[in-house]
N, C-alpha and C positions, 0 to 999 in steps of 0.2 A: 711320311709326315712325322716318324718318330723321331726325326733330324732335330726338331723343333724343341722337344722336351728336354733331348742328348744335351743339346747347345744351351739352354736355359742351366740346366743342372751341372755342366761342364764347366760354365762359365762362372756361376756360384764360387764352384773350387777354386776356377785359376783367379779368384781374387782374395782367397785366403791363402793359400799357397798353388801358384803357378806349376812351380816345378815337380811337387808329388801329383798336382794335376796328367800332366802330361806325362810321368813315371806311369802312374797305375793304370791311365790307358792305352800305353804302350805296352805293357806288362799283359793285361786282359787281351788285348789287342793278339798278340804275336802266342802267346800263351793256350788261350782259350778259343782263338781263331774266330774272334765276332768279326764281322763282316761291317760293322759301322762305325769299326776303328779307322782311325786312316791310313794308309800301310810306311808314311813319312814317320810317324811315330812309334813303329814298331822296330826302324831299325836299332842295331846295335850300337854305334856310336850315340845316336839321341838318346837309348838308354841307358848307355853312359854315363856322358854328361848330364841325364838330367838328376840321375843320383846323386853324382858328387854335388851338385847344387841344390839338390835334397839335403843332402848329410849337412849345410853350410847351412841351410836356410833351418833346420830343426834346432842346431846350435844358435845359433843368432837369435832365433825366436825364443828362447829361455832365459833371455838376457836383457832383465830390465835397464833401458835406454839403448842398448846396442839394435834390441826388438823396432824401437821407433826410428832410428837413424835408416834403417835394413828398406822400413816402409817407406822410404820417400823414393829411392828411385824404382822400388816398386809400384808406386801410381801411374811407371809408365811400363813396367815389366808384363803386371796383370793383367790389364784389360788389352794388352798387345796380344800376349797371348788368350785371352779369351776371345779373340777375334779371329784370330790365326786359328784357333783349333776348330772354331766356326765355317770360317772359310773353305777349308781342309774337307770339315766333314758334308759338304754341299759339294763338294769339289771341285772347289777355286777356281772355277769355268770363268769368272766374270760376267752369269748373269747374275739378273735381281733375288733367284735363290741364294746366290754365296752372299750379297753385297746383306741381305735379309739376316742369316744367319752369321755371318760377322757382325754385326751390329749389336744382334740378341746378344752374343757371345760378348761381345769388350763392354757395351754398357752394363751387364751386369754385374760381369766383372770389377769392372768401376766400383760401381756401387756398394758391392760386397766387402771391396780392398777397403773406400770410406768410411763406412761403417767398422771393419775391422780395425782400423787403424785408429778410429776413434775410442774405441771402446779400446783398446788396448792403452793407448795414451792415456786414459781415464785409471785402467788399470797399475801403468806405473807410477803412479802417486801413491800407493799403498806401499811402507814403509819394508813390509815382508816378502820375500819373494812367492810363497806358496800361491797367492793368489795371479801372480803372472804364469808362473812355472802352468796352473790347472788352466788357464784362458787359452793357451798356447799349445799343451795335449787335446783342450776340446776339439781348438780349430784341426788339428790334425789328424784326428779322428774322422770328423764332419767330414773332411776333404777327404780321404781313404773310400768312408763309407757312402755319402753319394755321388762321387765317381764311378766306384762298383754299382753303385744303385742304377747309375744313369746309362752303365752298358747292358743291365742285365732287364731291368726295367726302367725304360725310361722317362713313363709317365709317372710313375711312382716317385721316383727321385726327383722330376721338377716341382711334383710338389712340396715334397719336403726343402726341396732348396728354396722354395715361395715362403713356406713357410719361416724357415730358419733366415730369410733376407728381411721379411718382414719384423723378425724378433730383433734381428740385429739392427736396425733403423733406428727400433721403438726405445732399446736399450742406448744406443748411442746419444739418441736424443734424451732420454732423462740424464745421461752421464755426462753429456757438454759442460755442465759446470766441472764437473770434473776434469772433464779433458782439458778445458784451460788451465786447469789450477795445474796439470803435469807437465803439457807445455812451458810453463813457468819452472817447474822442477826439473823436465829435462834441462834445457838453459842453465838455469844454475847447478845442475852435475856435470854440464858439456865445460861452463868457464871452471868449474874445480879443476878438473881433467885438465884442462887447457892449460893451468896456471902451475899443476906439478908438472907437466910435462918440460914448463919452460923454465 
């Protein structure tokens, strides 16, 4: 049953970042020899690849506008993979457990990524970088620490990912005004961009 809480708090991460999602419990995984890793993410080439798309995704993410552009084919990058690590860790049998904890796993993901992606687009309308630069260390942080949280205790870490999804909701929702007004500000830096290029 601790699948449940794994997948919950798993699924948090891969919708702020996917790809250190599944680095740090591949890492844990193969490392520390938990047993509710799933041994597909402990190999070498997936830890690999999901570094160099770590190292890409940590750059990107510090880069107001380039941050928002990164998020959109990330709506389908996250909650695929918070589904997949769900499935994986029920062990993708194809019963109502895998089909159960994919599910936990991509919708919260989801949600997590919307909320992030909100509040971040809220965030690039601030004319300074420092306040992206700190939004985007939180996230990274968050995702490191309950990952770790969620192989070593994993009830402990869905809460805190309940709780941390809750805040990010509550916060994106006061910041909606916001976030439109950077949607409009991205647009108008994408056509600047667009009009030196040509």
């Amino acid at each position: 049953m601790e699948m449940l809480p794994m997948t919950f708090a798993a699924g948090w991460a891969s919708g702020i970042n996917a790809y250190a999602t599944v680095l740090v419990l591949g890492l844990l995984g193969r490392f520390l020899g938990v047993d509710s890793v799933p041994a597909g993410l402990e190999r070498t080439d997936v830890l690999i690849v999901m570094g160099v798309l770590c190292v890409i995704e940590f750059v990107a993410d510090k880069v107001p506008v380039v941050d928002s552009i990164w998020d959109v084919p990330s709506t389908v990058v996250r909650p695929v993979a918070g589904a997949v690590i769900g499935a994986l860790m029920a062990g993708a049998s194809g019963d109502l457990w895998t089909v159960t904890l994919a599910s936990v796993g991509g919708i919260t993901a989801l949600v997590s990524h919307l909320a992030k992606a909100s509040i971040r687009l809220a965030v690039n309308s601030s004319p300074e970088p420092v306040t992206n630069i700190s939004a985007s260390v939180a996230g990274d942080v968050g995702v490191v620490g309950v990952t770790t949280l969620a192989v070593l205790y994993p009830v402990a870490a869905a809460v805190i990912a309940g709780v941390l999804l809750v805040a990010m909701i509550v916060l994106a929702v006061i910041l909606a005004r916001f976030a439109r007004r950077g949607w409009r500000w991205v647009k108008r830096r994408w056509a600047k961009e667009a009009e030196v290029v040509q």
